[in-house]
ChimeraX commands (.cxc) that place a marker at each C-alpha (Angstrom):
marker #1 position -9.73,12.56,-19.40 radius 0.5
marker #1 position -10.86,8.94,-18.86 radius 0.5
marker #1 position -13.94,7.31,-17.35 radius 0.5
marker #1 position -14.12,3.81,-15.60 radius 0.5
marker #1 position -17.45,2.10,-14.69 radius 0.5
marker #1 position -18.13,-0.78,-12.40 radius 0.5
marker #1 position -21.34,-1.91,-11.34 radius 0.5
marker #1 position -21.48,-3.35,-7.68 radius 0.5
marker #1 position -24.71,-5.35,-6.86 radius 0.5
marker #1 position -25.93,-6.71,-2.96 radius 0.5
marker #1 position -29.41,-8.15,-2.17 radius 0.5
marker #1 position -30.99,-9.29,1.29 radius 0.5
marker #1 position -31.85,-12.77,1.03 radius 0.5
marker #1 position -34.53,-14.26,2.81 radius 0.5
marker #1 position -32.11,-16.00,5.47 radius 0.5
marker #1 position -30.81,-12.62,6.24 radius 0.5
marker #1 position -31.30,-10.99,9.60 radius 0.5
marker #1 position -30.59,-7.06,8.35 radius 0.5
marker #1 position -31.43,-5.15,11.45 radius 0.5
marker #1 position -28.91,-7.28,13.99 radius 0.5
marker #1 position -26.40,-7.38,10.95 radius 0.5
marker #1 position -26.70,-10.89,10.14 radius 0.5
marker #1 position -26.80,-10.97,6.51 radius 0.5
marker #1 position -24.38,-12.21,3.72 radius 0.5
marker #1 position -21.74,-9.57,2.43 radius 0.5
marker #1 position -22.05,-11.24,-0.96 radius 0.5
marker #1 position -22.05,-9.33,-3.94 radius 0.5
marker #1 position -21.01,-9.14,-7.52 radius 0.5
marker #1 position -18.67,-6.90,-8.85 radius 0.5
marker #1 position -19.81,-6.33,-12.78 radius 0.5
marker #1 position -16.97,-4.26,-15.56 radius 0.5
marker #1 position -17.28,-3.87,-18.78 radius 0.5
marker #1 position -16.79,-6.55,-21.55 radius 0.5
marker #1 position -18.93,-8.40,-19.05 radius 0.5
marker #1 position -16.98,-9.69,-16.70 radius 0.5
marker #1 position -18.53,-10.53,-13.42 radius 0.5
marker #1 position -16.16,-11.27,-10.17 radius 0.5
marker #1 position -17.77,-12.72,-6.96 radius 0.5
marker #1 position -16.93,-10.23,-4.12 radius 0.5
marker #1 position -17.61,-9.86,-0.32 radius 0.5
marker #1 position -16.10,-8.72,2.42 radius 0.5
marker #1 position -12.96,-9.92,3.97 radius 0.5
marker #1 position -13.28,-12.61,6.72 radius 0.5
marker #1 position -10.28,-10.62,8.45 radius 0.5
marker #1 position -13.35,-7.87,8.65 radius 0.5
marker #1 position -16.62,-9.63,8.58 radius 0.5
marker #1 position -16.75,-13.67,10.33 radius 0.5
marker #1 position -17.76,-15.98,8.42 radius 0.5
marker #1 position -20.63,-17.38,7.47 radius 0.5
marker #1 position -21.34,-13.40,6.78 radius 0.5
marker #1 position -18.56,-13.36,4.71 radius 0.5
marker #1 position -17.44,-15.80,1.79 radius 0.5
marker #1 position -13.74,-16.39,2.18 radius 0.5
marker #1 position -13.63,-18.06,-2.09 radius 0.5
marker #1 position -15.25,-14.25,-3.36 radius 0.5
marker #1 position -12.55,-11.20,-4.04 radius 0.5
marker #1 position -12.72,-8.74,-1.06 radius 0.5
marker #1 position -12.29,-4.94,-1.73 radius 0.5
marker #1 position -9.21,-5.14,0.02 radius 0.5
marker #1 position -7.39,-8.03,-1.97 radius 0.5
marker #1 position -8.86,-5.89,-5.15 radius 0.5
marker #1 position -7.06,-2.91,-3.70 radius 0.5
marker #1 position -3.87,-4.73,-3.60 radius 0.5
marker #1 position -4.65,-6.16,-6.99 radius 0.5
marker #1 position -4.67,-3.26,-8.58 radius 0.5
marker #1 position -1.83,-1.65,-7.35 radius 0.5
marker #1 position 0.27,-4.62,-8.59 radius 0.5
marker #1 position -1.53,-5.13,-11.53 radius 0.5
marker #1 position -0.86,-1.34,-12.70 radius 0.5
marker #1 position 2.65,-1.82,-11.80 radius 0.5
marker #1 position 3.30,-4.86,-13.83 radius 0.5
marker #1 position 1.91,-2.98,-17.18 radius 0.5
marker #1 position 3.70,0.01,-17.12 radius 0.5
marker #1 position 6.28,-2.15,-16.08 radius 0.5
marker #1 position 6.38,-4.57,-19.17 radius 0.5
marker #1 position 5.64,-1.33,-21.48 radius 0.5
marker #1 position 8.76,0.54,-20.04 radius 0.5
marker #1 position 10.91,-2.77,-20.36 radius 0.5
marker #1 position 9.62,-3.38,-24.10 radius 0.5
marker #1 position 10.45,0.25,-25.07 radius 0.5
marker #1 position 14.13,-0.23,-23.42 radius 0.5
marker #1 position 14.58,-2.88,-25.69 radius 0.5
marker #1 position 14.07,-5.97,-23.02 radius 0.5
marker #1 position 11.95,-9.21,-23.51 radius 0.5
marker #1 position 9.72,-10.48,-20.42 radius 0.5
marker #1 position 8.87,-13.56,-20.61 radius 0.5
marker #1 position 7.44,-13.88,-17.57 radius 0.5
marker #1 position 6.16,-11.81,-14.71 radius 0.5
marker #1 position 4.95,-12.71,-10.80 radius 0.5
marker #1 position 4.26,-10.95,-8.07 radius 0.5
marker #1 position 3.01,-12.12,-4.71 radius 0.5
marker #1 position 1.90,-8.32,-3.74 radius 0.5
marker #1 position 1.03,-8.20,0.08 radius 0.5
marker #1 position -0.79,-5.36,1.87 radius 0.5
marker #1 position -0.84,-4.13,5.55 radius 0.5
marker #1 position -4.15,-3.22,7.46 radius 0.5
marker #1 position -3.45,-0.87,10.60 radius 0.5
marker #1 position -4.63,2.29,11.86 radius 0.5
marker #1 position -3.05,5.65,9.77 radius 0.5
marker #1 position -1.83,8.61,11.10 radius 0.5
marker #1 position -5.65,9.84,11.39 radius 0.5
marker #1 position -6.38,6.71,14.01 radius 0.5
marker #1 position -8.48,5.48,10.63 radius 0.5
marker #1 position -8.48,1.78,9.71 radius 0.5
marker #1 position -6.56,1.53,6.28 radius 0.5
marker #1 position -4.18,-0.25,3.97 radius 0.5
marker #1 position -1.50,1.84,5.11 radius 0.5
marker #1 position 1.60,-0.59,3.11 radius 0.5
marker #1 position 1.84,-2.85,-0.05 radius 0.5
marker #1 position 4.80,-4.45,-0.82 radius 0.5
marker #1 position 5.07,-5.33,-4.23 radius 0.5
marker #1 position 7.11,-8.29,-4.97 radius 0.5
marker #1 position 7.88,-8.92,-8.57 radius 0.5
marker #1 position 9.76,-11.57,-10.18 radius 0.5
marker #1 position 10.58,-10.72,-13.92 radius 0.5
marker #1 position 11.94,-13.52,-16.14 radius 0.5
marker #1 position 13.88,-11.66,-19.28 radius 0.5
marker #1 position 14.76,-13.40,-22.55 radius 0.5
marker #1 position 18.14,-14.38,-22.30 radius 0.5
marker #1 position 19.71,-12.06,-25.72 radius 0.5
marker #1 position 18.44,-8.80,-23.38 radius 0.5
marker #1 position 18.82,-9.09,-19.66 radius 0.5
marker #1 position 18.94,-5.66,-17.59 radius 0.5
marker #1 position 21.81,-5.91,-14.75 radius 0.5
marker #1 position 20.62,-4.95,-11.21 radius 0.5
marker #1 position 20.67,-1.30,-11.64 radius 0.5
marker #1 position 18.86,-0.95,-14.66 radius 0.5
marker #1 position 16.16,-3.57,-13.39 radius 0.5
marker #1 position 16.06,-1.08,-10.27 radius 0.5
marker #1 position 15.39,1.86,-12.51 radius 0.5
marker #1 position 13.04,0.10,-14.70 radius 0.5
marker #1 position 10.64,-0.86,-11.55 radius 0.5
marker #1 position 11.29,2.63,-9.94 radius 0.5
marker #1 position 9.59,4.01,-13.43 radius 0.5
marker #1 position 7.22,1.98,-13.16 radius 0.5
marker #1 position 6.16,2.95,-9.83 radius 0.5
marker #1 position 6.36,6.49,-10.67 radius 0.5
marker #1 position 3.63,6.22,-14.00 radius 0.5
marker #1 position 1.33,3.74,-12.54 radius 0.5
marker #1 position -1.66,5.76,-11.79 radius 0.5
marker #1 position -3.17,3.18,-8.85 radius 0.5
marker #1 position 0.11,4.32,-6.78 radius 0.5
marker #1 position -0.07,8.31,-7.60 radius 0.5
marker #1 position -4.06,8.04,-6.63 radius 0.5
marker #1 position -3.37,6.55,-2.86 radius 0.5
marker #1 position -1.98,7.56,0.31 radius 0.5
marker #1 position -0.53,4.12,0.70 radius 0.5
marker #1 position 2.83,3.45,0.74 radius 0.5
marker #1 position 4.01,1.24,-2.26 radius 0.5
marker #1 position 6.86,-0.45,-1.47 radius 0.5
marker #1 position 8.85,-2.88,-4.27 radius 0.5
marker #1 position 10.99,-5.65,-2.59 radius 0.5
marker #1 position 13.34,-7.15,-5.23 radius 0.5
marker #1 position 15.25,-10.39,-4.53 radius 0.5
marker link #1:1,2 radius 0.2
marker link #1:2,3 radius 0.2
marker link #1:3,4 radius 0.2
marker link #1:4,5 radius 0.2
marker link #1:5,6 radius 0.2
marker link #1:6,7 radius 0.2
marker link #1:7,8 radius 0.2
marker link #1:8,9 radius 0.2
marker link #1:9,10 radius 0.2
marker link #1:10,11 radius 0.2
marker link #1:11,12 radius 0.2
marker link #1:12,13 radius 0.2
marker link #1:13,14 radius 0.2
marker link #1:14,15 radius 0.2
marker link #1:15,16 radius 0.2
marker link #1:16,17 radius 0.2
marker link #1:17,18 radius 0.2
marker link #1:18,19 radius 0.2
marker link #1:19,20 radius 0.2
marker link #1:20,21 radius 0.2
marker link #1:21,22 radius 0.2
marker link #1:22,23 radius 0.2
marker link #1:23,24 radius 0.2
marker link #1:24,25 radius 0.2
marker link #1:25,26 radius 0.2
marker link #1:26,27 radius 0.2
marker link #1:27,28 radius 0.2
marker link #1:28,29 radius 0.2
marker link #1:29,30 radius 0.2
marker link #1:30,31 radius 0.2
marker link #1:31,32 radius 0.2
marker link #1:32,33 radius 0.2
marker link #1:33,34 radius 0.2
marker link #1:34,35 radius 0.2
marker link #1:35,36 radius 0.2
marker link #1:36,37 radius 0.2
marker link #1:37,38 radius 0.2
marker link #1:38,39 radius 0.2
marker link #1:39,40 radius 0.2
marker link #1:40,41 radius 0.2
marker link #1:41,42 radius 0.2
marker link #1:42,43 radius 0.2
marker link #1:43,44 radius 0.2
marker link #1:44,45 radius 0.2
marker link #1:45,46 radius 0.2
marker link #1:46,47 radius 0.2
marker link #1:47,48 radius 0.2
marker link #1:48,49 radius 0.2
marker link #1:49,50 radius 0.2
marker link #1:50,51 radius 0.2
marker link #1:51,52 radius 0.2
marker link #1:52,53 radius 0.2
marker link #1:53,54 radius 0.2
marker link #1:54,55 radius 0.2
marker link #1:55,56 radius 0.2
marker link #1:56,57 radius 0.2
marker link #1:57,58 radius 0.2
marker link #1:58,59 radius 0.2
marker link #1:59,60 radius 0.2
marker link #1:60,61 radius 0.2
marker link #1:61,62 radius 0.2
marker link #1:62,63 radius 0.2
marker link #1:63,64 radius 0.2
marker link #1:64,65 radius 0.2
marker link #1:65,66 radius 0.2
marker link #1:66,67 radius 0.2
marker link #1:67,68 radius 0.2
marker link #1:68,69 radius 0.2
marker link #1:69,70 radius 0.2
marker link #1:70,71 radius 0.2
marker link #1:71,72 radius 0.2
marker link #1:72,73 radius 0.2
marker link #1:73,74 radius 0.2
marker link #1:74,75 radius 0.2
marker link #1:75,76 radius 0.2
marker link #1:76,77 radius 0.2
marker link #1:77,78 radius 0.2
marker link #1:78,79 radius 0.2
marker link #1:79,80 radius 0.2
marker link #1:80,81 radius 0.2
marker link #1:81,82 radius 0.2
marker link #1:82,83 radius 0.2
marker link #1:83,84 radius 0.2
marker link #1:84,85 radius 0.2
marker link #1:85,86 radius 0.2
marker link #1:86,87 radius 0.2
marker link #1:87,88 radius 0.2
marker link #1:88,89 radius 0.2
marker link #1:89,90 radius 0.2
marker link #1:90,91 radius 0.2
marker link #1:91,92 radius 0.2
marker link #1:92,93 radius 0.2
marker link #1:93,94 radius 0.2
marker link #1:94,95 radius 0.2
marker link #1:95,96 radius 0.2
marker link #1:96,97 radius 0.2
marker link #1:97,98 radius 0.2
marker link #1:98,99 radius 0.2
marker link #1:99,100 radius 0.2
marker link #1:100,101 radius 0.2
marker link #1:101,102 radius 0.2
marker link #1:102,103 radius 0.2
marker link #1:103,104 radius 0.2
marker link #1:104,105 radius 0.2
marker link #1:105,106 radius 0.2
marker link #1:106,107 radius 0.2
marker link #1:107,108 radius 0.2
marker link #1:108,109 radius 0.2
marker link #1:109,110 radius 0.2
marker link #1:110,111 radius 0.2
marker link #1:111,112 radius 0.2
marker link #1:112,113 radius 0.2
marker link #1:113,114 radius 0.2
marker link #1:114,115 radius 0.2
marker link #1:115,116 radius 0.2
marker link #1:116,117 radius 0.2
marker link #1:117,118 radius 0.2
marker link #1:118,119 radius 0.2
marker link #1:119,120 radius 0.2
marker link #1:120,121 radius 0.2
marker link #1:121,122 radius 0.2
marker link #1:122,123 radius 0.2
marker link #1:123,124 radius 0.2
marker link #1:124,125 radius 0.2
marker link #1:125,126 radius 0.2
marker link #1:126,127 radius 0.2
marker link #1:127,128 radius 0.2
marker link #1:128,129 radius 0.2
marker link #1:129,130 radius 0.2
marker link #1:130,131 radius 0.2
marker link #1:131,132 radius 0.2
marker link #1:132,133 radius 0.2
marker link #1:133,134 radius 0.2
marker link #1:134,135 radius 0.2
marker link #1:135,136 radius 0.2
marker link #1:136,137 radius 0.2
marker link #1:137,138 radius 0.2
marker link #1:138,139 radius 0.2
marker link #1:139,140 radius 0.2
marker link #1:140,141 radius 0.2
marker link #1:141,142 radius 0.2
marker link #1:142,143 radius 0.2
marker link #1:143,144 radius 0.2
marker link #1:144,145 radius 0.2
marker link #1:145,146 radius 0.2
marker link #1:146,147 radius 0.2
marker link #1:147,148 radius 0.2
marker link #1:148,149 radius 0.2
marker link #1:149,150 radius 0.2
marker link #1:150,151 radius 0.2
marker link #1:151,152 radius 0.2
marker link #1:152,153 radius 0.2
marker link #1:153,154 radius 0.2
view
């Protein structure tokens, strides 16, 4: 069994209007190593000036991570199957709507990676396929949500 820590940190400032919910949704988002990410809340959520639109909301983090798990178990599974990446993108896009509990949530993420192989190993469609569709089943973001991951290849 693993642990993870992150520290999340919010104070009222003195411009803040608490009780009529005018106040900043800034925040910090603190992991260890000491790294320390601006966050807020999404402007899709909270306007603007409440929210700052440059800081990482919880909801790009969400989709983040999901991506960001797939792409490493993706580059381990490739290395072990004898491929080279030599480059990896994905422009990972996620879907607010209401569930099937009439709840507000990321209900879809469509992953959309774009894998550059060194040219002495290159996996032909199939094999690609089954590479990605092992990734998705070991990445541990995707077996902890009830969002559906979806991977669009080109």
């Amino acid at each position: 069994m693993s642990q993870y820590n992150a520290q999340v940190e919010w104070s009222l400032t003195k411009q803040d209007d608490f009780k009529r919910n005018q106040y900043s949704r800034a925040h910090t988002w603190q992991f260890d190593g000491g790294v320390s990410v601006p966050a807020s809340s999404s402007p899709h959520v909270v306007p603007l000036p409440y929210s700052i639109e440059s800081a990482v909301d919880p909801e790009e983090a969400f989709i983040a991570s999901l991506a960001s798990c797939h792409m490493l178990w993706f580059l381990s599974i490739a290395a072990k199957a004898g491929y080279v990446v030599t480059h990896y993108v994905d422009r990972a896009e996620g879907t607010m709507a209401m569930n099937q509990d009439k709840k507000l949530a990321i209900t879809d993420v469509m992953l959309r990676p774009i894998v550059t192989f060194d040219e002495s190993a290159k996996p032909n469609k199939l094999q690609l396929d089954c590479l990605h569709h092992e990734a998705h089943e070991a990445c541990f973001i995707a077996n902890s949500v009830k969002t559906k991951v979806h991977i669009h290849l080109d």
